[in-house]
N, CA, C and O atoms as CSV, one atom per row, in Angstrom:
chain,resi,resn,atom,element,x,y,z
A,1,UNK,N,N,0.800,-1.202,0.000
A,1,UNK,CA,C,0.000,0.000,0.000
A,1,UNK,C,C,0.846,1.272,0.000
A,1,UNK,O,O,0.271,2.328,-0.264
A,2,UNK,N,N,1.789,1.277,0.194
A,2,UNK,CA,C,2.990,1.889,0.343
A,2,UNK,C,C,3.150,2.703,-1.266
A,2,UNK,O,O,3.567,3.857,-1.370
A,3,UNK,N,N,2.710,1.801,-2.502
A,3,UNK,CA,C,3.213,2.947,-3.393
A,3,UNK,C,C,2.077,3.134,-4.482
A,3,UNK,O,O,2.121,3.020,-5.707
A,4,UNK,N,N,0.724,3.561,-3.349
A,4,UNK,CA,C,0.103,4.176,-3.995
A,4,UNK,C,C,0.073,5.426,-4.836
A,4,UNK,O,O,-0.497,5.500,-5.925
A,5,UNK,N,N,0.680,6.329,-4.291
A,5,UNK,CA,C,1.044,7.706,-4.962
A,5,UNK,C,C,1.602,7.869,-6.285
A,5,UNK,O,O,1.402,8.834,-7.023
A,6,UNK,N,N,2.449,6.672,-6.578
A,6,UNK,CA,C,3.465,6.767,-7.572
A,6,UNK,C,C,2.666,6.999,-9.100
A,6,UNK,O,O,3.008,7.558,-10.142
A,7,UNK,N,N,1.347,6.224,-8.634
A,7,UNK,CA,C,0.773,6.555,-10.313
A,7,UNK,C,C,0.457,7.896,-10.550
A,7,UNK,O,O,0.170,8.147,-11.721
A,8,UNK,N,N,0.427,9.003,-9.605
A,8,UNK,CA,C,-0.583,10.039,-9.944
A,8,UNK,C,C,1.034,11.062,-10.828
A,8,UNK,O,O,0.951,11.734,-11.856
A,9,UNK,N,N,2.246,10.841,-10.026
A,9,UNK,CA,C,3.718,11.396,-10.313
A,9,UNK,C,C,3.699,10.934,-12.054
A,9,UNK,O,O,3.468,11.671,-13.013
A,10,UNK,N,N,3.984,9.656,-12.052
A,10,UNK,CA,C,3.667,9.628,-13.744
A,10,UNK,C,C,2.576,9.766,-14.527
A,10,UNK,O,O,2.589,9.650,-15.752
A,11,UNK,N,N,1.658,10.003,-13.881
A,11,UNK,CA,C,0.532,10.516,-14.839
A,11,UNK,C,C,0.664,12.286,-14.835
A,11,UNK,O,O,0.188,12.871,-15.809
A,12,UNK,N,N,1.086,12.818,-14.114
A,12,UNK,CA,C,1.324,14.399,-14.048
A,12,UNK,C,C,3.053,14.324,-14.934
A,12,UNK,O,O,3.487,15.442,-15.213
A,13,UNK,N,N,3.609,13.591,-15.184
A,13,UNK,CA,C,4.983,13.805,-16.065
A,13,UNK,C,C,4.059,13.709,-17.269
A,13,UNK,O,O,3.862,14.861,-17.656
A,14,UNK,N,N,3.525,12.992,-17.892
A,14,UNK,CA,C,2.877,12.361,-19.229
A,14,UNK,C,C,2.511,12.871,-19.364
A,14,UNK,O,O,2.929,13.334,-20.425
A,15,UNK,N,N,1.013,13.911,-18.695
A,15,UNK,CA,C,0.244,14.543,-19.039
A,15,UNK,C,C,1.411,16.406,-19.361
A,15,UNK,O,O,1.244,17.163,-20.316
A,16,UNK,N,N,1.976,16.510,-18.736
A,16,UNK,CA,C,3.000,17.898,-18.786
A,16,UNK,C,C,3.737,17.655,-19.966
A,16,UNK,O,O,3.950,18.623,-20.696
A,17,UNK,N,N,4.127,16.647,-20.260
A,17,UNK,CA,C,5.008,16.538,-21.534
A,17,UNK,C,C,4.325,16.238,-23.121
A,17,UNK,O,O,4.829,16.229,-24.244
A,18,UNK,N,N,3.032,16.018,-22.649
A,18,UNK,CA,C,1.851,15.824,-23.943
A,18,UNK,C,C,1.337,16.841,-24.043
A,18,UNK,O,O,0.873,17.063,-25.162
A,19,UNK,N,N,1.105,18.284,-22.645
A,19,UNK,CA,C,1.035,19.233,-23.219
A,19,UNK,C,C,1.750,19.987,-23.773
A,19,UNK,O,O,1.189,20.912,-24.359
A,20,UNK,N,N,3.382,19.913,-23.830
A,20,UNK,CA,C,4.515,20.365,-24.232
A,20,UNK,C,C,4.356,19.941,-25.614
A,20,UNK,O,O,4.796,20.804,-26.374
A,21,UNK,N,N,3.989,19.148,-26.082
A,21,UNK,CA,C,4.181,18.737,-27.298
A,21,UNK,C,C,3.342,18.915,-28.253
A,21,UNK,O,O,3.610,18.806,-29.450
A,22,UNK,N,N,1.482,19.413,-27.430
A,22,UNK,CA,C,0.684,20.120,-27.928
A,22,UNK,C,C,0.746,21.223,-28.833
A,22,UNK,O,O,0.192,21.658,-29.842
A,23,UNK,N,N,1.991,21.574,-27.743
A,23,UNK,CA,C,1.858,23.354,-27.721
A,23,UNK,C,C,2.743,23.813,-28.740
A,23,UNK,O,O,2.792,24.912,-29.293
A,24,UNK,N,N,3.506,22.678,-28.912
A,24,UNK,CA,C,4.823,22.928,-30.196
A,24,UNK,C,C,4.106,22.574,-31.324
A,24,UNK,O,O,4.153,23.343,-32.284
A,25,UNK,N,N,3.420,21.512,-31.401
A,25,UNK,CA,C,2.660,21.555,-32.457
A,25,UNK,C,C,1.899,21.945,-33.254
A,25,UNK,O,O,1.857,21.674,-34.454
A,26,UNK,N,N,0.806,23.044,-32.259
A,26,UNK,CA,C,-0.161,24.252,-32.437
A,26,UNK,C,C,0.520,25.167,-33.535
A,26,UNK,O,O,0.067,25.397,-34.656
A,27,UNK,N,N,1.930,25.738,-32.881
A,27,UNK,CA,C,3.038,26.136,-33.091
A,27,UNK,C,C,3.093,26.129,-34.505
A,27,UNK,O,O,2.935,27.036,-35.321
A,28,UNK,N,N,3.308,25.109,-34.614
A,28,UNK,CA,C,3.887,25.351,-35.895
A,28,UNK,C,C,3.163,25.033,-36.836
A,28,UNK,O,O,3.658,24.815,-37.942
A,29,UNK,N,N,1.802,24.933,-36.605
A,29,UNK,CA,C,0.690,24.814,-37.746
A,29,UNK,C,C,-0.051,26.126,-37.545
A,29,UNK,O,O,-1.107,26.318,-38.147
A,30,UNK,N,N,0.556,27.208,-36.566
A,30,UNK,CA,C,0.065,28.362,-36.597
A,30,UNK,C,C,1.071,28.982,-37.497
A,30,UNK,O,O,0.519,29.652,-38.371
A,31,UNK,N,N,2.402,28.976,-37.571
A,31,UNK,CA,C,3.795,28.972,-38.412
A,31,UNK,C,C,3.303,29.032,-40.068
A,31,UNK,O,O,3.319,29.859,-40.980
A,32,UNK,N,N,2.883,27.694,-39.864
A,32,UNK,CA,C,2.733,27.374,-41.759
A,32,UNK,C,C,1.277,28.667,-41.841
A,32,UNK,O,O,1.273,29.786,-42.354
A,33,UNK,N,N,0.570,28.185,-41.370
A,33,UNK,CA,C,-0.983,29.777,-41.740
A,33,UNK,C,C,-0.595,30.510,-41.943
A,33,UNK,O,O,-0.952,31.011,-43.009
A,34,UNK,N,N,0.598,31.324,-41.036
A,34,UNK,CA,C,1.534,32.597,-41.334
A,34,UNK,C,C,2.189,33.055,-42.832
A,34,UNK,O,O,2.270,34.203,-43.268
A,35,UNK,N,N,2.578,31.950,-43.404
A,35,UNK,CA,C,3.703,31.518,-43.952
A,35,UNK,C,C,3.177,31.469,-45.517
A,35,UNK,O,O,3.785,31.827,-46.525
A,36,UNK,N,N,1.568,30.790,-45.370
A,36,UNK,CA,C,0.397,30.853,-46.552
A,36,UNK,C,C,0.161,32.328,-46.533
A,36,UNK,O,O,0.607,33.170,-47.312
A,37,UNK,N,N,-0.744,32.512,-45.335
A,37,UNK,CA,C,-1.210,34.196,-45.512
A,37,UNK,C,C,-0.424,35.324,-45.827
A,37,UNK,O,O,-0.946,36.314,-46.339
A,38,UNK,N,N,0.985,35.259,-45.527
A,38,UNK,CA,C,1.984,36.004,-46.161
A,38,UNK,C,C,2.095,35.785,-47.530
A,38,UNK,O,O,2.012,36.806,-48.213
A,39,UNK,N,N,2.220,34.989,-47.975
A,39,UNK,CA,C,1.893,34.333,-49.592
A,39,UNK,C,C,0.988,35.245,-50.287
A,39,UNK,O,O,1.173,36.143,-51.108
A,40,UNK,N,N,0.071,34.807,-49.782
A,40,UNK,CA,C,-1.311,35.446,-50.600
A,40,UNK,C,C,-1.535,36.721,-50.426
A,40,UNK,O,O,-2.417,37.206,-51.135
A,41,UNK,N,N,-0.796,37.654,-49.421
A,41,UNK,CA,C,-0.735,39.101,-49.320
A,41,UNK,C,C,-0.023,39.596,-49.964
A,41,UNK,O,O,-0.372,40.679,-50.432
A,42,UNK,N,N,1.831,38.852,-50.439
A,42,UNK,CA,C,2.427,39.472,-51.115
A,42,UNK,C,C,1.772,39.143,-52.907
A,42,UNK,O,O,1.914,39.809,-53.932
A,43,UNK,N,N,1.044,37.831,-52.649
A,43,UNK,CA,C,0.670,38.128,-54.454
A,43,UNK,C,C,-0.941,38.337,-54.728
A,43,UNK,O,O,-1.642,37.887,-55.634
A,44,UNK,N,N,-1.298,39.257,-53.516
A,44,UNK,CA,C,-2.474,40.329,-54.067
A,44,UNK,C,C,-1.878,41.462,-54.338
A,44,UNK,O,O,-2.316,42.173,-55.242
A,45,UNK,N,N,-0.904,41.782,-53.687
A,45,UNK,CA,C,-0.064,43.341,-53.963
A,45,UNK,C,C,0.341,43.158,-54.761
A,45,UNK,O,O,0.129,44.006,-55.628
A,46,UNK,N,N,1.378,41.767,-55.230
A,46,UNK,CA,C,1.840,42.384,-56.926
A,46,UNK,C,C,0.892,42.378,-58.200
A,46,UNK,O,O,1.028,43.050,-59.222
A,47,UNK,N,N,-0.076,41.482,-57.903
A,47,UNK,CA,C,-1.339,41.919,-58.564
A,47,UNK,C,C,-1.925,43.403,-59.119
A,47,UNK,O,O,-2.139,44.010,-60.168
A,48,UNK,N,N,-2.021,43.536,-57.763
A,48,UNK,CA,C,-2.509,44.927,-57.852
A,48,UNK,C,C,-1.499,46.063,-58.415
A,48,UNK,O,O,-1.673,46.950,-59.250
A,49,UNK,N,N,-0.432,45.712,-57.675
A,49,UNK,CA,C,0.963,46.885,-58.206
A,49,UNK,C,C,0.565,46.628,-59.789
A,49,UNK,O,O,-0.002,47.561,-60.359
A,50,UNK,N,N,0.854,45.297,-60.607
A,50,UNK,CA,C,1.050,45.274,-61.686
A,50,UNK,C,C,-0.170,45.787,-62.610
A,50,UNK,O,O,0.168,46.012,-63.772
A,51,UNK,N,N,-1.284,45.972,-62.357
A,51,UNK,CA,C,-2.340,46.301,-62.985
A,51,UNK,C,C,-2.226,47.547,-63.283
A,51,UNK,O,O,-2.216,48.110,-64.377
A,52,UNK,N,N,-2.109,48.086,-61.825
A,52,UNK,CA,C,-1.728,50.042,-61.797
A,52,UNK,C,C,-0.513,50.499,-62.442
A,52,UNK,O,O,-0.468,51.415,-63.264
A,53,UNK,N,N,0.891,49.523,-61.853
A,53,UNK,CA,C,1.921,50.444,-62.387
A,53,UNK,C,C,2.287,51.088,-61.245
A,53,UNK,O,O,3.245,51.852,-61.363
A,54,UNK,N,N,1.648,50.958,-59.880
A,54,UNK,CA,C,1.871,51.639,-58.155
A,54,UNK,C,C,2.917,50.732,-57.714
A,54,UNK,O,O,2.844,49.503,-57.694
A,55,UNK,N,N,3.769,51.364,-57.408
A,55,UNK,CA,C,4.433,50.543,-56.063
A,55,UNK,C,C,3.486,50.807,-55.094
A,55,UNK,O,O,3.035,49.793,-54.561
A,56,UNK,N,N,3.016,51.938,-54.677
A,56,UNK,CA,C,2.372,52.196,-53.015
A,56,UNK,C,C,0.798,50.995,-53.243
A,56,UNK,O,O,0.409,50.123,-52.467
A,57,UNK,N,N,0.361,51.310,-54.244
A,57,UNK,CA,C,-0.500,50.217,-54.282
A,57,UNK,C,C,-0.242,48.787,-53.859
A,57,UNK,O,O,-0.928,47.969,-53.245
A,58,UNK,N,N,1.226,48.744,-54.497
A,58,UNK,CA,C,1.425,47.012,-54.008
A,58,UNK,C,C,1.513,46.625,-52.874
A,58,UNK,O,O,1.245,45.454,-52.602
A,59,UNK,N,N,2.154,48.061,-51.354
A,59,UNK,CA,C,2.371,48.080,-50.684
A,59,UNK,C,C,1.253,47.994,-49.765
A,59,UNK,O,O,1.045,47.187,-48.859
A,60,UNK,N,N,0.491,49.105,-50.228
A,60,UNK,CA,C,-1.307,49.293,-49.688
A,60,UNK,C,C,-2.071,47.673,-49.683
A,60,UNK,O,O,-2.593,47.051,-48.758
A,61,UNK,N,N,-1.957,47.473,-50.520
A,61,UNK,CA,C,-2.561,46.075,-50.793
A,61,UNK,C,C,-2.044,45.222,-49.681
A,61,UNK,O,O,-2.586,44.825,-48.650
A,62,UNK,N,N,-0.468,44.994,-50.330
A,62,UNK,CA,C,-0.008,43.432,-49.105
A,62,UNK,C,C,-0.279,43.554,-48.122
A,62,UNK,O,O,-1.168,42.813,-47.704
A,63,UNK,N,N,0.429,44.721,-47.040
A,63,UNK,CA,C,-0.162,45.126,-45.897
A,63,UNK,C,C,-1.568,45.243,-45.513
A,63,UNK,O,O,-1.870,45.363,-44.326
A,64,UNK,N,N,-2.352,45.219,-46.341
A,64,UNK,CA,C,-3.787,45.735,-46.060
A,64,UNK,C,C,-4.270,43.948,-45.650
A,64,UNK,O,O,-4.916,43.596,-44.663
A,65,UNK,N,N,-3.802,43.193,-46.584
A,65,UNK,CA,C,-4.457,42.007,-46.702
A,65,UNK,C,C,-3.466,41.198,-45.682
A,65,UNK,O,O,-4.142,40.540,-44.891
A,66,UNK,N,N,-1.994,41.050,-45.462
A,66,UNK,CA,C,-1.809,40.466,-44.286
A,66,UNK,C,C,-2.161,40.563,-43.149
A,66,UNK,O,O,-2.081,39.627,-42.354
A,67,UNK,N,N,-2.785,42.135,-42.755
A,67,UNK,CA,C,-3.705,42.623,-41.691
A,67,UNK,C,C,-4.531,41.678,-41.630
A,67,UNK,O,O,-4.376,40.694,-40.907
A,68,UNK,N,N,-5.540,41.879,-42.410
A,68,UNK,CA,C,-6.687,40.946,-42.556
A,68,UNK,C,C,-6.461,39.376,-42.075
A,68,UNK,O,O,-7.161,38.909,-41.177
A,69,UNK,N,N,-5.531,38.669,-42.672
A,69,UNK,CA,C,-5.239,37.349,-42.685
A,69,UNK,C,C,-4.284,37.271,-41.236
A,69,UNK,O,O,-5.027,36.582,-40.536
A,70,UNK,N,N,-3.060,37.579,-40.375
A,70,UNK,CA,C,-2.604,38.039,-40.027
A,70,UNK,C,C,-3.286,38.327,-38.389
A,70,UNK,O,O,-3.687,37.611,-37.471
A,71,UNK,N,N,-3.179,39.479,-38.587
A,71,UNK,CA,C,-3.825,40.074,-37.621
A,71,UNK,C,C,-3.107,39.869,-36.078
A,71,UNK,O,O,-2.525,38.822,-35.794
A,72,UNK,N,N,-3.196,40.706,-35.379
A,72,UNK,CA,C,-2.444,40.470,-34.042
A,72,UNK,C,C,-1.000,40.751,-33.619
A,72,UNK,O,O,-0.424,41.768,-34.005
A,73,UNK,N,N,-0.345,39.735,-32.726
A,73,UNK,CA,C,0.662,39.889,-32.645
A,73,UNK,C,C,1.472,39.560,-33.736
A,73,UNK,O,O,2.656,39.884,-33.823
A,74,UNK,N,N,0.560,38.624,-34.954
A,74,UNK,CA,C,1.552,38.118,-36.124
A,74,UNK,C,C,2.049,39.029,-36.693
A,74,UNK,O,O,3.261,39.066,-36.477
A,75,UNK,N,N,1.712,39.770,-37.306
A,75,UNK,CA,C,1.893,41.032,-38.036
A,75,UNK,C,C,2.427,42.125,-37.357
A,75,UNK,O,O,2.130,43.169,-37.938
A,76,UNK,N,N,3.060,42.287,-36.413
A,76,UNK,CA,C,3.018,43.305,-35.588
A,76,UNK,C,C,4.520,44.003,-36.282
A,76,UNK,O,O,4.542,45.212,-36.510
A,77,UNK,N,N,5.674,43.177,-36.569
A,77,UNK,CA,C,6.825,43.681,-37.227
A,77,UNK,C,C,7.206,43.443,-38.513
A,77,UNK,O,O,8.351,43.380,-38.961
A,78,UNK,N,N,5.933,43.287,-39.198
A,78,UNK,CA,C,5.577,42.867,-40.783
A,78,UNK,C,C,6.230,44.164,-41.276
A,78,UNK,O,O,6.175,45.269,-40.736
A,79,UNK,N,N,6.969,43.756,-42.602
A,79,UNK,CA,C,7.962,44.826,-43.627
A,79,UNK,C,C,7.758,44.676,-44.850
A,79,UNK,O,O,8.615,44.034,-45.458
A,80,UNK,N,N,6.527,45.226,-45.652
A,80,UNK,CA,C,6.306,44.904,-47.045
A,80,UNK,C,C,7.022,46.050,-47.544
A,80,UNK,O,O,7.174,47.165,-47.046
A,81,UNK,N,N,7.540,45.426,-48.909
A,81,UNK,CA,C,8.682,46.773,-49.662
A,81,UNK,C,C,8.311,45.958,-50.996
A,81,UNK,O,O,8.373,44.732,-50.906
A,82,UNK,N,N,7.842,46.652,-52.515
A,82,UNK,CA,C,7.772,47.094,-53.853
A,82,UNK,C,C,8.147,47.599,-54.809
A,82,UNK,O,O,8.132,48.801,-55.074
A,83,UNK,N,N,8.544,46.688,-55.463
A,83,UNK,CA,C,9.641,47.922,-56.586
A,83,UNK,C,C,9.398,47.229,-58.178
A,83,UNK,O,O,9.192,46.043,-58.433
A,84,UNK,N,N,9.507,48.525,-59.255
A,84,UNK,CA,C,9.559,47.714,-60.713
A,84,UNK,C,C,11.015,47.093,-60.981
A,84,UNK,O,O,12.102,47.663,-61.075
A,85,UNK,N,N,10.811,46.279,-61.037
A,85,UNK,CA,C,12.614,45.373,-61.844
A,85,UNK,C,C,12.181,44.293,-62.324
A,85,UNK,O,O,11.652,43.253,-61.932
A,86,UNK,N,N,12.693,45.003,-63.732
A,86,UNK,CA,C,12.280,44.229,-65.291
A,86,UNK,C,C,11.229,44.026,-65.888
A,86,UNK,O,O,10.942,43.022,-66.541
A,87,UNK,N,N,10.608,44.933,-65.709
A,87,UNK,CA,C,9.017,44.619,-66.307
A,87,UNK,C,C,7.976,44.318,-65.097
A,87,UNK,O,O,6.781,44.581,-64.962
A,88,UNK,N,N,8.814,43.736,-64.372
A,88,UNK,CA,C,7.737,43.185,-63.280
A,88,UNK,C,C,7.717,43.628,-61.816
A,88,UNK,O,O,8.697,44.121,-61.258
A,89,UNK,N,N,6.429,43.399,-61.183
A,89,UNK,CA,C,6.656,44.134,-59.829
A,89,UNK,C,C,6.650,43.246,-58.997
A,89,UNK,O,O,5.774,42.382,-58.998
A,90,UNK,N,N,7.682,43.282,-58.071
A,90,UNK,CA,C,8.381,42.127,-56.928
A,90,UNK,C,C,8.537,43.224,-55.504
A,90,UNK,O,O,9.127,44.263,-55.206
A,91,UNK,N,N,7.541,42.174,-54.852
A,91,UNK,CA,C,7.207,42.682,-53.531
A,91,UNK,C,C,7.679,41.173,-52.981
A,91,UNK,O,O,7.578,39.992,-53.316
A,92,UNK,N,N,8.537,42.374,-51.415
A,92,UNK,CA,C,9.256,41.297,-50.761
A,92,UNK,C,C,8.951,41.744,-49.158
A,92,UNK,O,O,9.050,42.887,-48.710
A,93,UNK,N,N,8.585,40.629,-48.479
A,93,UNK,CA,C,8.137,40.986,-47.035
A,93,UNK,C,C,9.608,40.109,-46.192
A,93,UNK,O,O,10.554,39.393,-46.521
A,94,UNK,N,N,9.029,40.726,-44.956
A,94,UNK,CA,C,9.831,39.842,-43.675
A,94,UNK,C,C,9.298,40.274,-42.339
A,94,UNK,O,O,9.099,41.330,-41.739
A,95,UNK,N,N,9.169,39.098,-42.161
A,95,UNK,CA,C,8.285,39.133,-40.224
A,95,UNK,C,C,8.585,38.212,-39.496
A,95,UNK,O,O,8.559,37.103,-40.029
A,96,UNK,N,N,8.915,38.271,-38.266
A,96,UNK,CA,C,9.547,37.009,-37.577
A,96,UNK,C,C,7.848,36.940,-36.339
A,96,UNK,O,O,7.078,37.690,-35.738
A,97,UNK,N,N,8.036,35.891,-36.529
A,97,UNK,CA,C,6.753,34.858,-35.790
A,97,UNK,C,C,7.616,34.249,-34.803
A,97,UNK,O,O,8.596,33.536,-35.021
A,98,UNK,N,N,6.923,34.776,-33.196
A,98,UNK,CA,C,7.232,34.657,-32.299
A,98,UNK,C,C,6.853,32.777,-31.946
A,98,UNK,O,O,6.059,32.057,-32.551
A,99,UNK,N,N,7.637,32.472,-30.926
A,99,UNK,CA,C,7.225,31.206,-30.642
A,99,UNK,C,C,6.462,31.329,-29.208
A,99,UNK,O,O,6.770,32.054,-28.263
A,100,UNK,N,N,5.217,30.278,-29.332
A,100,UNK,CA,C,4.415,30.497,-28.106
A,100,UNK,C,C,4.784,29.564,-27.055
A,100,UNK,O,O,4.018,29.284,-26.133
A,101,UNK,N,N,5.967,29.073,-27.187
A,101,UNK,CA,C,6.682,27.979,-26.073
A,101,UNK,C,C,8.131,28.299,-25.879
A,101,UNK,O,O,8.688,28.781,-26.865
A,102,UNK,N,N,8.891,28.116,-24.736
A,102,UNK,CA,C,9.954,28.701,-24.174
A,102,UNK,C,C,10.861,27.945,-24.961
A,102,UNK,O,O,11.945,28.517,-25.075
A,103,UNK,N,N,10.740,26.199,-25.889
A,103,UNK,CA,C,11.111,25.264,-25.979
A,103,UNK,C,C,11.888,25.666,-27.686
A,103,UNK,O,O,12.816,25.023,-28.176
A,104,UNK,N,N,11.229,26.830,-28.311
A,104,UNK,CA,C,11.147,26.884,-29.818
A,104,UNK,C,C,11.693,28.129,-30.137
A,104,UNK,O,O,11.676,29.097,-29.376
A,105,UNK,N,N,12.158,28.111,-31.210
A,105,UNK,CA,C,12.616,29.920,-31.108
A,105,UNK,C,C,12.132,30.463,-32.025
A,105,UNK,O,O,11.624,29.734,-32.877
A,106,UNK,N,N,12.086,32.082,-32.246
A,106,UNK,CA,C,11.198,32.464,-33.004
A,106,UNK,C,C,11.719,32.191,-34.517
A,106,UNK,O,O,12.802,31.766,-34.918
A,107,UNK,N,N,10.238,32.698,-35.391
A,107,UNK,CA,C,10.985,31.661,-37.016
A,107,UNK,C,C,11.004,33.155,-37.417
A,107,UNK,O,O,10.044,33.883,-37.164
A,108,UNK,N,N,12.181,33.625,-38.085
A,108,UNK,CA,C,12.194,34.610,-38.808
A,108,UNK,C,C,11.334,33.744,-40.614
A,108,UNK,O,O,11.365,32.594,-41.053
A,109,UNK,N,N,10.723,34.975,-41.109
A,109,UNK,CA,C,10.093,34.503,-42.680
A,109,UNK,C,C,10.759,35.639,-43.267
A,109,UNK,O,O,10.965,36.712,-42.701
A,110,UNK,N,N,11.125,35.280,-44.610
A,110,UNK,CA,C,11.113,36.509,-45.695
A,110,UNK,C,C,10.558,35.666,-47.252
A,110,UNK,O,O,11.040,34.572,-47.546
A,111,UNK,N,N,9.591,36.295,-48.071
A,111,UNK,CA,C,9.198,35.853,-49.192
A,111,UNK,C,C,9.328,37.097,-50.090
A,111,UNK,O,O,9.825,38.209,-49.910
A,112,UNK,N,N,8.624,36.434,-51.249
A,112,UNK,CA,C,9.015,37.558,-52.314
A,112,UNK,C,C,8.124,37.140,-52.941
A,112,UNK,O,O,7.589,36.081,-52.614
A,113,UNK,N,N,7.574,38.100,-54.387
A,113,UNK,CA,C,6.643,37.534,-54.768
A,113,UNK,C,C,6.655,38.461,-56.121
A,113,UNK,O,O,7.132,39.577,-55.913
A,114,UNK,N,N,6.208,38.208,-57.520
A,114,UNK,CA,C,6.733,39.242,-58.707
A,114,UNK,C,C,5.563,39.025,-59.404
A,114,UNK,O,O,5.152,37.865,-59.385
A,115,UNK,N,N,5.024,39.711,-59.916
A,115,UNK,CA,C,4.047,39.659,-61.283
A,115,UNK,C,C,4.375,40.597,-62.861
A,115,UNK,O,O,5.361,41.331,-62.929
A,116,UNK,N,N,3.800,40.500,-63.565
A,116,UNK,CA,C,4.515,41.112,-64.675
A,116,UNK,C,C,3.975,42.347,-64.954
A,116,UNK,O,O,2.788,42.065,-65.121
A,117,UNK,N,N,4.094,43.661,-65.129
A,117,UNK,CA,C,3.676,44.859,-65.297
A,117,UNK,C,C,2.822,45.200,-66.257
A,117,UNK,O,O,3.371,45.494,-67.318
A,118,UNK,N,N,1.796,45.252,-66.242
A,118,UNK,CA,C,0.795,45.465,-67.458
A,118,UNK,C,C,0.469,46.539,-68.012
A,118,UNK,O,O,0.042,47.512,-67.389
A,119,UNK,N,N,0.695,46.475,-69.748
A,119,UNK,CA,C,1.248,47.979,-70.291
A,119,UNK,C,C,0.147,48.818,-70.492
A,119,UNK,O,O,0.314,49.970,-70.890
């Protein structure tokens, strides 16, 4: 009777280390969403840049729409930048996505993204 206690010690290790592993996992399927929605912000802006012929448009745009998608602390040190080179307009971001566990470190992102300038 003596080692009754012992089950509740490994059931509180198991259960602490399954939430550890939760939480990394969340992690980084919150990571990849980031990683899409940055995607699709930088190629609505070159979209848009390329239709107009705007850099600030392309800029207006990405930012407008990673807001949207985004939102929060994700976006908080988001850097969209636009420029014409070669015909085409190439918008390039970078935002580092914090990690929500002490265990992970934060993921710096940078993408890029170009469409062709329409005359």
């Amino acid at each position: 009777m003596k080692d009754k206690g012992i089950s509740s010690v490994q059931f509180l290790l198991a259960s602490g280390l399954a939430l550890v592993l939760f939480v990394a996992f969340i992690n980084i399927v919150a990571i990849q969403y980031g990683r899409g929605a940055l995607r699709s912000a930088l190629e609505q802006g070159t979209r848009s840049g390329a239709l107009t012929g705007s850099v600030e448009m392309c800029v207006d745009k990405g930012v407008d729409v990673a807001g949207q998608l985004l939102g929060g602390r994700m976006s908080d040190d988001l850097v969209v930048t636009c420029a014409v080179a070669g015909g085409s307009m190439v918008a390039n971001a970078s935002v580092t996505f914090e990690s929500w566990s002490p265990f992970m470190a934060d993921v710096p992102i940078e993408m890029s993204a170009r469409a062709v300038v329409e005359p």
